[in-house]
C-alpha positions as CSV (number, residue, x, y, z in Angstrom):
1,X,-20.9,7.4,23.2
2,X,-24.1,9.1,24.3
3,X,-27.2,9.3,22.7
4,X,-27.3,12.7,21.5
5,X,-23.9,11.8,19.7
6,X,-25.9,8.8,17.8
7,X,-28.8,10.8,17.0
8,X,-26.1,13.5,15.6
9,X,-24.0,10.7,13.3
10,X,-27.5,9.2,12.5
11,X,-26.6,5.9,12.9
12,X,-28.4,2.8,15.2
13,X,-26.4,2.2,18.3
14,X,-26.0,-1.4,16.8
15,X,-24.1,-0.5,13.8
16,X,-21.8,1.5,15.6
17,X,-21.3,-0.9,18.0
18,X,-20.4,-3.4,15.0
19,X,-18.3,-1.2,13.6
20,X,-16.2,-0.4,16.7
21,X,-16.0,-4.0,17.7
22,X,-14.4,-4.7,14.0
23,X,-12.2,-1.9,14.5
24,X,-10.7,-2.9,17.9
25,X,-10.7,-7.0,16.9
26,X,-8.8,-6.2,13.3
27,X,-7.3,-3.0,13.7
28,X,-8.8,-1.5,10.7
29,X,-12.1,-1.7,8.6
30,X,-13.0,-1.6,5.0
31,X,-14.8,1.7,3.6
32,X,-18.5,1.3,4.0
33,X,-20.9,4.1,2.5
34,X,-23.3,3.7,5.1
35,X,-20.0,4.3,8.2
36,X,-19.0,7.3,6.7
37,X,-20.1,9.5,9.7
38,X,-18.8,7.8,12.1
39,X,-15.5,7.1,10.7
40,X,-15.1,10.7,10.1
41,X,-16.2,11.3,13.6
42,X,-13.3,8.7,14.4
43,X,-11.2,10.5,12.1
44,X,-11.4,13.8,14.1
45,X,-10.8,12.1,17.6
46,X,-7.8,10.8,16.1
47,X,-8.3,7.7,16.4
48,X,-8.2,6.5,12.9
49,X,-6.5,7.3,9.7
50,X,-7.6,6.5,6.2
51,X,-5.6,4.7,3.6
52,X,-7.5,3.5,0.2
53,X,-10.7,2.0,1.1
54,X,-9.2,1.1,4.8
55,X,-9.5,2.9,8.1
56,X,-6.5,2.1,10.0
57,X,-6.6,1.7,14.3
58,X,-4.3,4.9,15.5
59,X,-5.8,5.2,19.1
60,X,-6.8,2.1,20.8
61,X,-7.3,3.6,24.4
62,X,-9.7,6.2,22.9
63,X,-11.7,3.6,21.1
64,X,-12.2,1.7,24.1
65,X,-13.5,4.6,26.0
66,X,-16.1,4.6,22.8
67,X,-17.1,1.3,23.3
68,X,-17.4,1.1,27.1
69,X,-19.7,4.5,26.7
70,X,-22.2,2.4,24.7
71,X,-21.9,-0.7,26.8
72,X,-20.3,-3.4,24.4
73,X,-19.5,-6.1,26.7
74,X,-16.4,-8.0,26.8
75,X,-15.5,-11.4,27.1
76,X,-14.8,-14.6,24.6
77,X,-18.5,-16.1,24.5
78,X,-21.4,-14.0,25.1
79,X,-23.8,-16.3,26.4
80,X,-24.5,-20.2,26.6
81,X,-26.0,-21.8,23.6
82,X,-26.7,-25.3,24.8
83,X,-23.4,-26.8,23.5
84,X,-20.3,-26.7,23.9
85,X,-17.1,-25.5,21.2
86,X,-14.8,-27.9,19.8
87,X,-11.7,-27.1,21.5
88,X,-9.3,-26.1,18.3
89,X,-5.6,-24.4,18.5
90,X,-7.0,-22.5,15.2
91,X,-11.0,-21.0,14.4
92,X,-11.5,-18.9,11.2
93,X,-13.0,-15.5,12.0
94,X,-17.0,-16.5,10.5
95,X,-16.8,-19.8,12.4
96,X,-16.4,-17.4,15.7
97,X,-18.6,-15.1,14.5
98,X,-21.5,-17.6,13.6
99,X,-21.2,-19.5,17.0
100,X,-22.2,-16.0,18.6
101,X,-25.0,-15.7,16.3
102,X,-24.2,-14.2,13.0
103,X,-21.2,-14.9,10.7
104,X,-21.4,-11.1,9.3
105,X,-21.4,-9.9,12.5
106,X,-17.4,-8.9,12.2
107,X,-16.7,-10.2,15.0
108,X,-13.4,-12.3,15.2
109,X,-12.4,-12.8,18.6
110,X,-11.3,-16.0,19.7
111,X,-13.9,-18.1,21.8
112,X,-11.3,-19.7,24.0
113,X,-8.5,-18.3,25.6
114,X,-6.0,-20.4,24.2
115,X,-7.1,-19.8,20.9
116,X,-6.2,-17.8,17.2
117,X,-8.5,-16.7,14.7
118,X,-7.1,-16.9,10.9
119,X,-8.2,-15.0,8.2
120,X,-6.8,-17.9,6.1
121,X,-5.2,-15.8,3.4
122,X,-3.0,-17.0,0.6
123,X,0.5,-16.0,0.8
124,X,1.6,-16.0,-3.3
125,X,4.9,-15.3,-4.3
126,X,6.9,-16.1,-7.4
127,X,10.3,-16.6,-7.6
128,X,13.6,-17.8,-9.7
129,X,16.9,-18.5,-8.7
130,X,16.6,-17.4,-5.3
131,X,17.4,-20.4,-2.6
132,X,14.1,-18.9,-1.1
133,X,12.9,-21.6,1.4
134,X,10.3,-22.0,4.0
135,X,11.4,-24.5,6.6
136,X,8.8,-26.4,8.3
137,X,8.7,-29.1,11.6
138,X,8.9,-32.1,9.0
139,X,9.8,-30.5,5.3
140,X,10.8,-27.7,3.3
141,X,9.1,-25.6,0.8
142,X,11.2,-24.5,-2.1
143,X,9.6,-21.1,-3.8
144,X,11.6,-21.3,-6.5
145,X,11.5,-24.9,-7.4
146,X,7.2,-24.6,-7.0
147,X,7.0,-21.4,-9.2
148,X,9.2,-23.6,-11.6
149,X,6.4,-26.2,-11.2
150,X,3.2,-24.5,-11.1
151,X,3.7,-20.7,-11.4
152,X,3.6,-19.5,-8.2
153,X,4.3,-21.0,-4.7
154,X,1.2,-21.2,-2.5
155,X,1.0,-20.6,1.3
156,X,-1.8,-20.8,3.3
157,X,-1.7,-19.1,6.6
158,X,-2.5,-22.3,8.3
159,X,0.7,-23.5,7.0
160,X,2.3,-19.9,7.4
161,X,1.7,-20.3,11.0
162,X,3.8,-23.5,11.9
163,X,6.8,-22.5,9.8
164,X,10.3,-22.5,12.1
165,X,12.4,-19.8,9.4
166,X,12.7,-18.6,6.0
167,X,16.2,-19.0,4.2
168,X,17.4,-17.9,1.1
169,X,20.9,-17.8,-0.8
170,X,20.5,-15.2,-3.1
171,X,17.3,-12.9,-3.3
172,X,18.7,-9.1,-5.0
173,X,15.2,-7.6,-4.7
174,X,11.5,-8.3,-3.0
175,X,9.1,-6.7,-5.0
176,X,5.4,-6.1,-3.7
177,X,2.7,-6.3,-6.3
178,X,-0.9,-4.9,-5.4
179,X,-3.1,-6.6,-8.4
180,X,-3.0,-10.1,-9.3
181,X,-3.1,-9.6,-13.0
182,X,0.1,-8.1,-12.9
183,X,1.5,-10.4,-10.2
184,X,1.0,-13.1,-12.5
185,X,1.9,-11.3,-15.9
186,X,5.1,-10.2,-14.6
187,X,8.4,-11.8,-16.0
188,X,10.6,-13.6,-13.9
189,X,13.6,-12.3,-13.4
190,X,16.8,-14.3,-11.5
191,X,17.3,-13.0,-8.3
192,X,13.7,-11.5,-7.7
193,X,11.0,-12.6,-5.7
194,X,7.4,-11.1,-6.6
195,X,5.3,-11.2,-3.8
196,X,1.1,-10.4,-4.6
197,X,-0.2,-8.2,-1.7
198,X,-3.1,-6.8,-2.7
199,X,-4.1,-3.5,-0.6
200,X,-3.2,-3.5,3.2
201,X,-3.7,-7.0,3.3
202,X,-1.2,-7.8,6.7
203,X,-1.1,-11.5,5.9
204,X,0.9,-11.3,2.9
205,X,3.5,-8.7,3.7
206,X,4.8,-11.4,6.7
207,X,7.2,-13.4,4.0
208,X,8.7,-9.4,3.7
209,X,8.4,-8.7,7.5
210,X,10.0,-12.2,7.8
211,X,13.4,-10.9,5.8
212,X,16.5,-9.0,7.0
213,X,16.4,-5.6,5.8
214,X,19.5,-6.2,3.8
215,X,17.1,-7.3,1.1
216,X,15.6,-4.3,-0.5
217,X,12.2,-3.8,-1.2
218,X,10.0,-1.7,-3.7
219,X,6.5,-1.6,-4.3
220,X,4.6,-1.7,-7.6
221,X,1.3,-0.2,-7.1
222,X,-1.3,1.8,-9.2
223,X,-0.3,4.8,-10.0
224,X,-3.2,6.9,-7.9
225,X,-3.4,8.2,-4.8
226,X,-4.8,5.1,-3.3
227,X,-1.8,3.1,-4.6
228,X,1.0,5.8,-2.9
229,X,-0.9,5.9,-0.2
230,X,-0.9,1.9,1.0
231,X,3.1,1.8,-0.3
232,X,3.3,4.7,2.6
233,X,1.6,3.3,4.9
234,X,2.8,-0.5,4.6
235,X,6.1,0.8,4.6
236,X,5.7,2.4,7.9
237,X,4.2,-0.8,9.4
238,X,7.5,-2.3,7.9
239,X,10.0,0.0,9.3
240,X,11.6,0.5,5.3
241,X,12.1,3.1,2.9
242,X,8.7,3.8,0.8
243,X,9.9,3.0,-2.4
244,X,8.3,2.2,-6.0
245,X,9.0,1.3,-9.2
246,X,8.9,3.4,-12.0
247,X,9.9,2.0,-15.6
248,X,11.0,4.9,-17.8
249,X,8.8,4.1,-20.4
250,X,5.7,5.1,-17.7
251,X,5.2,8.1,-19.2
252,X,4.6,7.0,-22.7
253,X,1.8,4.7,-21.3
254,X,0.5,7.3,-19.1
255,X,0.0,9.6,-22.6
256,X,-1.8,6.5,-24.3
257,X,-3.9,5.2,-21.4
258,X,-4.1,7.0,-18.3
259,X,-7.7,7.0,-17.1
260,X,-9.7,9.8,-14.9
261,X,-9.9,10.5,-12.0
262,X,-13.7,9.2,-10.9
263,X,-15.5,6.5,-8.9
264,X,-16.0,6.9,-5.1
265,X,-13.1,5.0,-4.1
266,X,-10.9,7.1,-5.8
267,X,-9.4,9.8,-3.9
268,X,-7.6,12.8,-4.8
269,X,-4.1,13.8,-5.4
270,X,-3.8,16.0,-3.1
271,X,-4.4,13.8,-0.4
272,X,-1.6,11.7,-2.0
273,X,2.2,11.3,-0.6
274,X,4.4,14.1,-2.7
275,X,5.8,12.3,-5.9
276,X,6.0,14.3,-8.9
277,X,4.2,12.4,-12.1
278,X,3.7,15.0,-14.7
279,X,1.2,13.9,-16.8
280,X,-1.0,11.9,-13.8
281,X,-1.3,14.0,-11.0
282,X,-1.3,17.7,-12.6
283,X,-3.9,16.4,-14.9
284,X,-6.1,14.6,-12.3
285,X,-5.7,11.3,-14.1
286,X,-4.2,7.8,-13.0
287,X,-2.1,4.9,-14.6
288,X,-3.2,1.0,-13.7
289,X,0.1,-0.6,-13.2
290,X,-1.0,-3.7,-15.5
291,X,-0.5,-1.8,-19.0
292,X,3.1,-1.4,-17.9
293,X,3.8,-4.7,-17.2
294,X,2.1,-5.6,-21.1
295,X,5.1,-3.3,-22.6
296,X,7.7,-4.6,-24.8
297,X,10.2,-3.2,-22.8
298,X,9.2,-4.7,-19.3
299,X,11.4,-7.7,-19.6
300,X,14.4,-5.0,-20.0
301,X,13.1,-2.6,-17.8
302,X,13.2,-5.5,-14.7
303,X,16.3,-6.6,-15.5
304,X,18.3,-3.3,-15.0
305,X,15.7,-2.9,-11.7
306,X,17.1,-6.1,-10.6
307,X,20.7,-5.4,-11.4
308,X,21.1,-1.4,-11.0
309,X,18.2,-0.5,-9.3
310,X,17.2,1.5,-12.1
311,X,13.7,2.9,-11.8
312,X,13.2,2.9,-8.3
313,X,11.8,6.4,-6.9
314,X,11.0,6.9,-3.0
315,X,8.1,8.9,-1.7
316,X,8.6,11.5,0.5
């Protein structure tokens, strides 16, 4: 990237560099006002998309030829420091950050080459009457007997990581949920398995990557363009159907408490995929997906999901 390019974006070379780097290490970034040149300028080479608040890798050769132009070095550890790392199969993402200088930095490369970096997410799901089982080296983690118990089953991706399979005996429907108010308001429902991914967030869809696509999916997002657009995408990363769920008493709660369309982070309808919601999307307004899930009629409404499929809509 030459210099005359950086003067045009108006950006120090080092916060494109940090930018870049965080792109190629996660394959994607988070939104930031102060990036919105250069992600646009990324945008138009192709190599990224956006989805939400996230800008998605699409072109790693072309992002390397960014890089190289402004002279990011590669490499695990930049320079001696006078010690030496702990050697360690696992290394959260600051930790390798902050032993290269800064913890922000966004840096998350490993600093040995046997190493992984974690993120160390939460994998939540909630469950009843499923046989949905993690099996580990030395024990086995019942989902359904744990959401029975506490709630919700818990897995940390330290624990995600040494896991040998997932088993189950009789899961009729995986259902994503993108906020945690509604993940955790939801009914149960035997046979379903709720699984609290909020956004993009690659961590959480591995229990769904992890099942045979004889169990169907659907996605429960907000009903805005942001929400379409991460079932779209996630369901391309998946390889399945984009589906959703609509209840048919939406609409009612859309007339009552639909909200406008306004904030920076909200984008618009036409940049959305093509589903017809009269009453959101002519209108330029938007439906959180929690007021559905407060309804009198969502315990009915699941149940025929669960059992007919009733509800489900797939964008196009």
């Amino acid at each position: 990237m030459s210099s005359d390019l950086l003067q045009k974006l108006g950006l120090p070379r080092t916060q494109v560099a940090e930018v870049l780097t965080r792109l190629a290490t996660n394959k994607k970034v988070i939104e930031r006002q102060k990036d919105g040149p250069l992600l646009a300028h990324l945008k138009s080479l192709r190599i990224v998309h956006c989805a939400g608040r996230l800008w998605h890798l699409d072109n790693p050769e072309r992002l390397d030829q960014l890089r190289q132009q402004i002279g990011l070095e590669e490499g695990h550890v930049t320079k001696a420091r006078g010690a030496i790392v702990r050697n360690t199969e696992l290394v959260h993402h600051k930790c390798a950050a902050a032993w290269r200088g800064d913890s922000k930095s966004g840096r998350s490369e490993p600093l040995l080459p046997t190493q992984a970096v974690t993120s160390d997410e939460v994998i939540r799901v909630r469950s009843r009457k499923t046989g949905l089982t993690v099996t580990y080296p030395s024990w086995q983690q019942s989902v359904d007997d744990e959401t029975e118990a506490r709630s919700e089953c818990t897995i940390p991706e330290r624990l995600w990581r040494e896991k040998h399979r997932l088993s189950f005996a009789d899961i009729k429907l995986i259902m994503t949920v993108e906020n945690l108010g509604a993940f955790v308001d939801l009914p149960l429902v035997e046979g379903l398995v709720l699984l609290y991914v909020p956004g993009l967030n690659l961590t959480h869809t591995e229990l769904l990557a992890s099942l045979p696509a004889i169990v169907p999916w659907v996605a429960f997002p907000d009903y805005d363009p942001n929400g379409l657009s991460i079932v779209q995408t996630m369901a391309n990363k998946l390889g399945r159907p984009a589906r959703i769920w609509l209840p048919g008493y939406w609409q009612d709660q859309a007339a009552q408490r639909s909200r406008e369309m306004i904030g920076a982070s909200k984008r618009g309808w036409l940049d959305a995929p093509s589903l017809s919601l009269p009453g959101l999307r002519d209108v330029q307004r938007w439906l959180e997906q929690e007021v559905l899930v407060l309804d009198h009629r969502c315990d009915t409404a699941l149940n025929d999901l669960v059992s007919d499929e009733l509800g489900i809509v797939t964008l196009n």
